[in-house]
C-alpha positions in Angstrom: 207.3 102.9 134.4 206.8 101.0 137.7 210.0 102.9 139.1 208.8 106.5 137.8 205.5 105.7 139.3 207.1 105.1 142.7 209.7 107.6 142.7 210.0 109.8 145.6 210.7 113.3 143.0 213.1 116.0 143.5 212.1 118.4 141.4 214.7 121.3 139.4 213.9 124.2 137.9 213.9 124.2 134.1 212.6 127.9 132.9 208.7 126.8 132.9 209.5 123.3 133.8 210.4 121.4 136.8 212.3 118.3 136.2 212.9 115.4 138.6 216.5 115.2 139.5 216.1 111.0 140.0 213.8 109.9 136.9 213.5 113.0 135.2 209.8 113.2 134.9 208.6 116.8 134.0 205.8 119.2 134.9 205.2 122.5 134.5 205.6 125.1 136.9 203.1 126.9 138.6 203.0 129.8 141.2 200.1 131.1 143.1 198.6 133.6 142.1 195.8 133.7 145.2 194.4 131.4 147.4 192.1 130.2 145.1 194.2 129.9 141.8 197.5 129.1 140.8 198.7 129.9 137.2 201.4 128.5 135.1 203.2 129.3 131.2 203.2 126.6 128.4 206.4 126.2 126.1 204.1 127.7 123.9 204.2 131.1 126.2 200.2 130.6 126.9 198.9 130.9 130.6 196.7 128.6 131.7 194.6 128.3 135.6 194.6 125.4 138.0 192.1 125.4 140.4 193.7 125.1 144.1 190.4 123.4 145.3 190.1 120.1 142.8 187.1 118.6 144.4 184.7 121.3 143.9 181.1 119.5 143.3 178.0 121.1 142.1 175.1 121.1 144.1 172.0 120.0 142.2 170.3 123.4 142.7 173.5 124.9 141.1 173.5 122.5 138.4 169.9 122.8 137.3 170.1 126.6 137.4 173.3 126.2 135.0 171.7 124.1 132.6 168.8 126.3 132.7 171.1 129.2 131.5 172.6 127.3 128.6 171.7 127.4 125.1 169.8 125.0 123.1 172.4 123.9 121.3 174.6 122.9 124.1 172.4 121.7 126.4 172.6 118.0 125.3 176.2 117.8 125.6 176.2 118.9 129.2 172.9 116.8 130.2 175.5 114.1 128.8 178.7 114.9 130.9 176.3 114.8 134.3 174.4 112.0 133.4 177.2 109.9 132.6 180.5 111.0 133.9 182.4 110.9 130.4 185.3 112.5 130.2 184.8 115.3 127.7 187.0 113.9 124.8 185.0 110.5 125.3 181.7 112.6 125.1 182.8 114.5 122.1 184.2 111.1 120.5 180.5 109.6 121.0 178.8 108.3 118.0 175.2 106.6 117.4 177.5 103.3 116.7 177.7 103.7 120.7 174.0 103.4 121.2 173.7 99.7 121.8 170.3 98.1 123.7 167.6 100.3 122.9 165.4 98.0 125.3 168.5 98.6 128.7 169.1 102.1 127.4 173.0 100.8 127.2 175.3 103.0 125.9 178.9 101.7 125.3 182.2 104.2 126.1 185.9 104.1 124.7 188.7 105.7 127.2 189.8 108.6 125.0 191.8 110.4 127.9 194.2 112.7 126.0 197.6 111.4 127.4 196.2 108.0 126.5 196.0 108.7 123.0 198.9 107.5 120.6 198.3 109.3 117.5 194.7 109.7 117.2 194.1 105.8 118.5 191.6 104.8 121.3 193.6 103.2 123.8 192.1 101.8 127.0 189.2 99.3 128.3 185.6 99.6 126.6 182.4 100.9 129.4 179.0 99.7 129.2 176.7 101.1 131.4 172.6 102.4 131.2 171.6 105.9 131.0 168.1 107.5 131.4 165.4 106.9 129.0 165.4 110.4 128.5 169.0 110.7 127.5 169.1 107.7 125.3 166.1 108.6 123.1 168.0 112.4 122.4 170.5 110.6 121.1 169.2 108.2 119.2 167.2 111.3 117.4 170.4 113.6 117.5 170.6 114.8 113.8 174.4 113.9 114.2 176.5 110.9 113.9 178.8 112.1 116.2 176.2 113.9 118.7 178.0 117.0 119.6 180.5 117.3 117.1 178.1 118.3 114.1 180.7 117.2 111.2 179.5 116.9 107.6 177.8 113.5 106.9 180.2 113.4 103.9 183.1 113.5 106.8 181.7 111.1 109.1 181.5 108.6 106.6 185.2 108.7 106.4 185.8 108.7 110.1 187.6 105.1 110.2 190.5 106.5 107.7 193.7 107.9 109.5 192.2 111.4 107.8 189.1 111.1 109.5 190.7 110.4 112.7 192.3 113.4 112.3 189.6 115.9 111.5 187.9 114.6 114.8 190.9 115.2 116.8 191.0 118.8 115.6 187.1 119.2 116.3 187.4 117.4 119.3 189.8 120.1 120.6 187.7 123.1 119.1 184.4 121.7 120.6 186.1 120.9 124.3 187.7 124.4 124.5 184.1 125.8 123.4 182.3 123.7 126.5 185.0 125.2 129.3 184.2 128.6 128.1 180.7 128.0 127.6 181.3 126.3 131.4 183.2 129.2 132.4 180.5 132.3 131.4 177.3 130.5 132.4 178.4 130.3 135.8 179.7 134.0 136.2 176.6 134.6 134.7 174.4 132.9 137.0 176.6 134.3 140.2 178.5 131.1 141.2 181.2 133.2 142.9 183.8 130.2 142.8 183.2 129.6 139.5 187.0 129.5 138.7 187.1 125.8 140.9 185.0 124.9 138.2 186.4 122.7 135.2 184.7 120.4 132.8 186.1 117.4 135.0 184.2 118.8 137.8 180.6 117.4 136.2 182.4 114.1 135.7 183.3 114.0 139.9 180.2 115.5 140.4 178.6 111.9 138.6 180.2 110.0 141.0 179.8 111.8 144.0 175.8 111.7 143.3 175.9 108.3 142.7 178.0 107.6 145.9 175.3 109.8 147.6 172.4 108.4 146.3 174.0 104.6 148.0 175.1 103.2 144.5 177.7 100.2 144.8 181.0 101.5 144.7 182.2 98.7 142.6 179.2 100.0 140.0 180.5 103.3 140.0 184.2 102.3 139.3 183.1 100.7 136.7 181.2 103.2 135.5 183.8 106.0 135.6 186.7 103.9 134.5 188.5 104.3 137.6 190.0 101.3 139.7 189.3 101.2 144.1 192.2 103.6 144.8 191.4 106.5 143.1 187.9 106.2 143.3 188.8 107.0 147.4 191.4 109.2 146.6 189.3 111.5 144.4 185.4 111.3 145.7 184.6 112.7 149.6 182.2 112.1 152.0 178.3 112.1 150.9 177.2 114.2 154.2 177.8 117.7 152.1 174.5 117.0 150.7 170.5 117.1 152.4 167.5 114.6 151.4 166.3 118.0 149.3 169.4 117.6 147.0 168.6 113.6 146.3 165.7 114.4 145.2 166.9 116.6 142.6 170.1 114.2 141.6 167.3 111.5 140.7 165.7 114.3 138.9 168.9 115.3 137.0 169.9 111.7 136.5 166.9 109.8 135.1 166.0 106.5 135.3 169.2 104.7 136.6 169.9 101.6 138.8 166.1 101.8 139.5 166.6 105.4 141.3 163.1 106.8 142.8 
């Protein structure tokens, strides 16, 4: 693993593949399409985007004007994703069991990234971390178990079984194609003309780049996100893009956290 992750790769051609020549790592091709896109095949023979510009962060103005457009039934799910910076299979894979100091407005997160997953498992290190007032209460009165999911009480009951797992995989997967489109149509719809550097992971580096912004300890937000030091540089820029006016719409957005005012 330690040699693969150092490996300086020559990658070969293999149809939609390329293959490293030295460890033999794989990863599908892509070919640009534009300067904004590139586009690539799965073995399957579906195409699939990758945005060329992976750091694409909303603006609060943009945000609140997407959420705005967004139906009721998906709004909580989204107000979720910025307010916390879940991935979206650990916000789909949220239950009330996660709920856990009603007084702190803790919430407690399981990394459920999907190559981290070994047949359905949760694999990874357990987040605690607080959340608005706001956001906490909606969940606690959700009408759902799972929050976003909307499975039949009958089902969640049954969730710990290898069967249960199971179904919520397969609704995990509905539900977190359903957001991207949902993603996807509000922004066309509200004119965001880049709307194709936009991907549900966005909201999530969007979190953190707020919270950088807004002077939160690095070593909070690392924690927060789940990442170590190194990638938390590698993956969130420079804090200038933003003016006082959009701070005091991220404390807006965000809620009641770390004492924000």
């Amino acid at each position: 693993m330690e040699f693969r992750k150092n490996c300086k790769h020559e990658w070969v051609e293999n149809n939609n593949h390329l293959v490293c020549s030295i460890c033999s790592k794989e990863k599908l091709k892509l070919s640009q399409i534009n300067k904004d896109l590139m586009q690539g095949i799965k073995n399957n023979g579906q195409k699939y985007s990758v945005r060329v510009d992976m750091n694409r962060y909303f603006y609060p103005h943009e945000w609140i004007k997407f959420y705005d457009s967004l139906n009721e039934n998906n709004k909580l799910l989204f107000q979720f994703l910025i307010c916390t910076g879940a991935r979206i299979e650990e916000a789909l894979c949220f239950s009330k069991e996660g709920l856990i100091d009603d007084e702190r407005k803790s919430i407690r997160l399981y990394v459920t990234k999907r190559k981290a997953r070994v047949e359905g498992e949760r694999m990874g290190k357990v987040r605690t971390f607080e959340i608005s007032t706001n956001l906490y209460n909606k969940l606690k009165t959700a009408p759902s178990t799972y929050n976003f999911i909307f499975i039949k009480p009958e089902s969640e009951i049954q969730m710990n079984t290898t069967e249960g797992r199971l179904l919520l995989k397969k609704y995990t997967k509905l539900k977190s194609s359903a957001a991207y489109m949902n993603l996807r149509n509000n922004l066309k719809y509200i004119n965001i003309t880049d709307y194709y550097n936009f991907g549900l992971h966005s909201i999530r580096k969007t979190h953190g780049m707020w919270l950088k912004t807004l002077d939160i300890d690095i070593v909070e937000i690392c924690k927060r996100l789940g990442h170590d030091y190194e990638t938390y540089l590698k993956h969130y820029g420079s804090p200038s893009l933003f003016q006082p006016s959009d701070k005091i719409l991220m404390i807006k957005i965000l809620g009641d956290i770390y004492g924000l005012k």
